[in-house]
matplotlib code that plots the C-alpha trace (Angstrom):
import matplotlib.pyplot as plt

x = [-172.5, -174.0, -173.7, -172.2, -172.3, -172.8, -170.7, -167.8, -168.3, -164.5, -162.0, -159.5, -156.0, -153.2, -152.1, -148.7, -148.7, -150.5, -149.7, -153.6, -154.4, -156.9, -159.7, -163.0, -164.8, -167.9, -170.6, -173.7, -176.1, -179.8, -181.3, -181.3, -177.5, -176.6, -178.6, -176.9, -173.9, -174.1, -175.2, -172.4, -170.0, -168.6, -167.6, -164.6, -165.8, -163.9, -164.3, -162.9, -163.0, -163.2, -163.2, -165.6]
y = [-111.2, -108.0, -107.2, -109.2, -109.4, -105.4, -103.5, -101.6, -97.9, -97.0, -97.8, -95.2, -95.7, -94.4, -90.7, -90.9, -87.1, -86.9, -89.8, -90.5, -94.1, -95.7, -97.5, -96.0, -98.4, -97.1, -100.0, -99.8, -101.4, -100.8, -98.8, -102.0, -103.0, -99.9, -98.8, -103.1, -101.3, -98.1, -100.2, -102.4, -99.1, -100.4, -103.8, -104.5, -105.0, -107.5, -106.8, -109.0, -107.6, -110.1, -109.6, -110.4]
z = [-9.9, -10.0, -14.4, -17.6, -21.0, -20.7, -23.5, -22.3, -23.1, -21.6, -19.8, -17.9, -18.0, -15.4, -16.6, -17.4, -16.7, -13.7, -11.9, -11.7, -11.7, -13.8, -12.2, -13.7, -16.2, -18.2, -18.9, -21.0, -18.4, -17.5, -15.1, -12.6, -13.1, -12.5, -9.4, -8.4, -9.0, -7.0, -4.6, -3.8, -3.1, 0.1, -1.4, -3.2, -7.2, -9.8, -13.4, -16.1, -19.6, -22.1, -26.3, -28.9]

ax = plt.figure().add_subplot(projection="3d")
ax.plot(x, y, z, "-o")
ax.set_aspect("equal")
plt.show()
């Protein structure tokens, strides 16, 4: 596991008018998770969101 419990700042949707799929999720993480993150670029990367 690489980050959790981290808010979720945003998450992008597929553009209806574009055709662009979603696929970009914005976390609130520390400088750590996120260099974890950016690290693990050639893996594939799960995310479940889950609600207060």
């Amino acid at each position: 596991m690489v980050a959790a419990a981290v808010p979720v700042i945003a998450v992008l949707r597929d553009d209806s008018e574009t055709g662009g799929q979603g696929g970009l999720v914005v976390l609130a993480t520390s400088r750590e998770q996120a260099a974890a993150l950016a690290g693990a670029a050639g893996t594939r990367l799960s995310v479940t969101i889950v609600g207060d």
